[in-house]
C-alpha positions, 0 to 999 in steps of 0.5 A, a space after each residue: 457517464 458513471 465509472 461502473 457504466 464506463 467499466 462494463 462498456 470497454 471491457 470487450 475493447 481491453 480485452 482485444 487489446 490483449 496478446 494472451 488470452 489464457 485469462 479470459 474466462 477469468 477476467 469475464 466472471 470476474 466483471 461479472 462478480 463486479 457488476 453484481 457487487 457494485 462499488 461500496 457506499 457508505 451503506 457499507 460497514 468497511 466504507 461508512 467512513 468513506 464516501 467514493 463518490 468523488 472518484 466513481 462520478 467521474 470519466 476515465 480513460 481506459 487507455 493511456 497514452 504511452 508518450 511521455 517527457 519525463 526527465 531523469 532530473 524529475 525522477 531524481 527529485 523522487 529518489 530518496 538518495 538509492 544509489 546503491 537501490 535497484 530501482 524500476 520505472 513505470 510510466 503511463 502503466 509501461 516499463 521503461 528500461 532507460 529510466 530503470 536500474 536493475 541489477 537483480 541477479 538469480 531471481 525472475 523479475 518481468 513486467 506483469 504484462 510481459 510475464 502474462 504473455 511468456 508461456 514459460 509462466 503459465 504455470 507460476 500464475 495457475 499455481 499463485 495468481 489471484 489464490 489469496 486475494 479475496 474474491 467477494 470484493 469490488 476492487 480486487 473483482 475489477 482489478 481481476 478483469 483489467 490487469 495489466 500494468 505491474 510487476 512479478 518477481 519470483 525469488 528462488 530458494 535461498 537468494 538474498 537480494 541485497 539491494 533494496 528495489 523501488 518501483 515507481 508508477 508514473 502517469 504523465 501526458 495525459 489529457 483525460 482522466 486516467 485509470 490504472 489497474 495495478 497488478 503486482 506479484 511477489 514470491 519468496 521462496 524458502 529462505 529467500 529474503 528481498 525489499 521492495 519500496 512502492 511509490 505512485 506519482 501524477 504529474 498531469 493536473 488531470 485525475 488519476 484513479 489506481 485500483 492496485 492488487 499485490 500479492 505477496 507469498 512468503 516461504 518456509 524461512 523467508 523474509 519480505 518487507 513492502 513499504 508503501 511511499 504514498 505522497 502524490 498530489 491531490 488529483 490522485 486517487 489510490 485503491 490499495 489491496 495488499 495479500 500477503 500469505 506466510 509460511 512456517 518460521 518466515 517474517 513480513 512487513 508492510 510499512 505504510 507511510 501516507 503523506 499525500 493523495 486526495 483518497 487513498 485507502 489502503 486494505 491490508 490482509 495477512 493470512 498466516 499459514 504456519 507456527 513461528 509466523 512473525 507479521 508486522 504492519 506500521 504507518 504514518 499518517 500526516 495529511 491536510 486540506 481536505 485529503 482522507 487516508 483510510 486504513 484497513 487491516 486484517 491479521 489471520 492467526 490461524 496456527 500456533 505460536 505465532 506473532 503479530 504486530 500492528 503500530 499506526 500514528 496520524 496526525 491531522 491537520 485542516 479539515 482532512 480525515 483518517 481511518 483505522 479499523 484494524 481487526 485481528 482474529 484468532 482461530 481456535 487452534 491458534 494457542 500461543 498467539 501473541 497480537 498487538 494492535 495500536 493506532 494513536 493519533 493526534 488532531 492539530 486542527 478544529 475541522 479534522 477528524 478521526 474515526 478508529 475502531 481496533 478490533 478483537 475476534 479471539 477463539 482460542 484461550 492461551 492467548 496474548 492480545 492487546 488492542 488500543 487507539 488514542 486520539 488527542 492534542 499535543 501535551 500542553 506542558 510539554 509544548 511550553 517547557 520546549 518553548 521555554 527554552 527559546 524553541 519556535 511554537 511550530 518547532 516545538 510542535 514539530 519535534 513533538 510530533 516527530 517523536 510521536 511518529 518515531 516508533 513506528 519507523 523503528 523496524 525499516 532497516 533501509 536507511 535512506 527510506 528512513 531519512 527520506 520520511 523524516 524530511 517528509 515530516 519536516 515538509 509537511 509540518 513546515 519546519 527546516 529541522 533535520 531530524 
């Protein structure tokens, strides 16, 4: 059976699984929007690139079991050396306080689920919940009607959380196919600041399919950076939406570094509701065998004097696939803009391949934007001056490649997250270099 068929099936049956009831009527035009629209095809201009029909001609289950046997040695193995982190597990779409670390003090931290049926935050999702993430779209429509799993976490005015948090979605026992619906909802309110580092992982030989929906709300003077850890293994598939909305003199980052997963495609909207407005988005991309990482962003300058900063680096190996398309679009009363958009990648191999397409939409006329995207090989004069020096071919490819992706690393102020992406460079370029 097709996934849109198993969708509509056993919507009824989620739904009477549920304890809160409040978001019914929502829910129901939500799977209705979905049924009309359909999943993308490659008819469709945001996913000519990419083909889904690996993961809707597929069975899922609706419903995973919520035994598991995961180890805390296997979760060490995914730590990054965060001793001094918070860190929240999930497992099978379930919090797990026994494998989880938390200390957040003076800010609301439940699991969605929790918090769906806690009364007192009805309010809170009336006010914040599903108001900026875009409602003419598949995925985000069929998050809508199926959420349950994730997390909410409301920061409250002036509140510094000092330890950087990491939420880890484990799937693990499962026999079937599984599909999650992640939810997540952070709130920043005026001169808070907090740090949030997401990562997904399959353990089982089965598929999983996540479709996730985040929405972030930065206040007046506050600060939200979210890094997307994204190195699963290739029976994983993630549909990523992130929404994050800002408010006057506040700073956002969404860092998102791809090492692993069959498809992932990751949509990234910034809507920029105020002037002194600072958005930064970078990425990483290294993938082979036959894996696509699909980037789309959007950044809406819709205020003066504010600034935008996009930085993406791939590199290719096999016969993988990456996709950019960057848009950046300012609005008439948005004078004062200054937007910088740049996705350069290299090709180590023949059969990979890469489509970029950065792109501009400017109404306003004092104005500082910029856009680019380079794809090549690595620079033959300098692979020899290294080699001439008695460094290895794959060493010298290794350091180049390190030095290229640098940059867009330069803006994570977490220190172990930082070492723990240039292993993964050196991992997944085959050295024993520490960088």
């Amino acid at each position: 059976m097709a996934l849109k068929e198993q969708i509509l099936n056993n919507h009824s049956e989620f739904l009477g699984a549920l304890r809160h009831r409040f978001l019914d009527e929502t829910r129901i035009e939500a799977l209705a929007r979905f049924a009309q629209i359909g999943f993308p095809t490659k008819k469709d201009e945001e996913y000519k690139y990419t083909n889904l029909k690996e993961i809707t001609e597929k069975d899922y289950n609706f419903f995973p079991k919520e035994n598991h046997h995961i180890t805390k040695e296997q979760l060490n193995e995914l730590h990054l050396g965060e001793e001094n982190f918070d860190w929240i597990v999930f497992v099978n779409g379930k919090l797990h306080k026994e494998l989880s670390n938390i200390s957040i003090e003076n800010a609301e931290f439940l699991s969605f689920n929790y918090a769906l049926n806690d009364d007192k935050h009805k309010d809170v999702f009336e006010q914040y919940f599903n108001t900026i993430a875009a409602k003419d779209l598949a995925f985000t429509n069929l998050n809508q009607a199926y959420c349950r799993h994730g997390f909410f976490l409301k920061v409250p005015k002036n509140v510094v959380i000092e330890k950087p948090i990491h939420i880890f979605y484990l799937s693990q026992n499962q026999d079937e196919n599984t599909f999650y619906n992640t939810r997540n909802l952070l709130i920043v309110e005026e001169g808070a600041k907090v740090e949030i580092i997401e990562s997904h992982h399959n353990f089982d030989e089965t598929y999983v399919f996540t479709n996730s929906v985040t929405e972030i709300f930065t206040s007046p003077n506050a600060k939200a950076d979210w890094h997307k850890l994204q190195n699963d293994n290739d029976t994983s598939y993630l549909v990523d939406h992130t929404f994050a909305k800002q408010e006057k003199d506040s700073l956002t980052t969404v860092n998102t570094f791809s090492f692993g997963g069959k498809l992932v495609r990751n949509n990234l909207d910034f809507i920029q509701n105020g002037s002194n407005i600072n958005s930064f988005m970078n990425g990483i991309t290294i993938i082979g065998k036959d894996q696509l990482v699909d980037h789309h962003t959007a950044v809406h300058h819709n205020q003066p004097n504010c600034e935008s900063y996009q930085n993406y680096k791939g590199i290719f190996k096999d016969q993988s696939h990456g996709v950019f398309n960057g848009k950046v679009f300012v609005d008439k009363i948005a004078q004062k803009t200054n937007a910088y958009q740049q996705n350069n990648n290299v090709l180590l191999s023949e059969g990979a391949t890469i489509d970029t397409k950065p792109q501009l939409e400017i109404f306003a006329d004092d104005v500082k934007c910029s856009h680019g995207c380079t794809v090549g090989q690595l620079n033959e004069d300098a692979m020899f001056y290294l080699r001439a020096r008695g460094i290895s071919k794959k060493e010298a490819q290794a350091l180049l490649l390190y030095a290229f992706a640098n940059d867009a690393m330069q803006n994570i102020d977490i220190e172990p997250l930082k070492e723990k992406i240039s292993k993964l460079l050196s991992e997944k370029l085959e050295v024993n270099i520490e960088f």
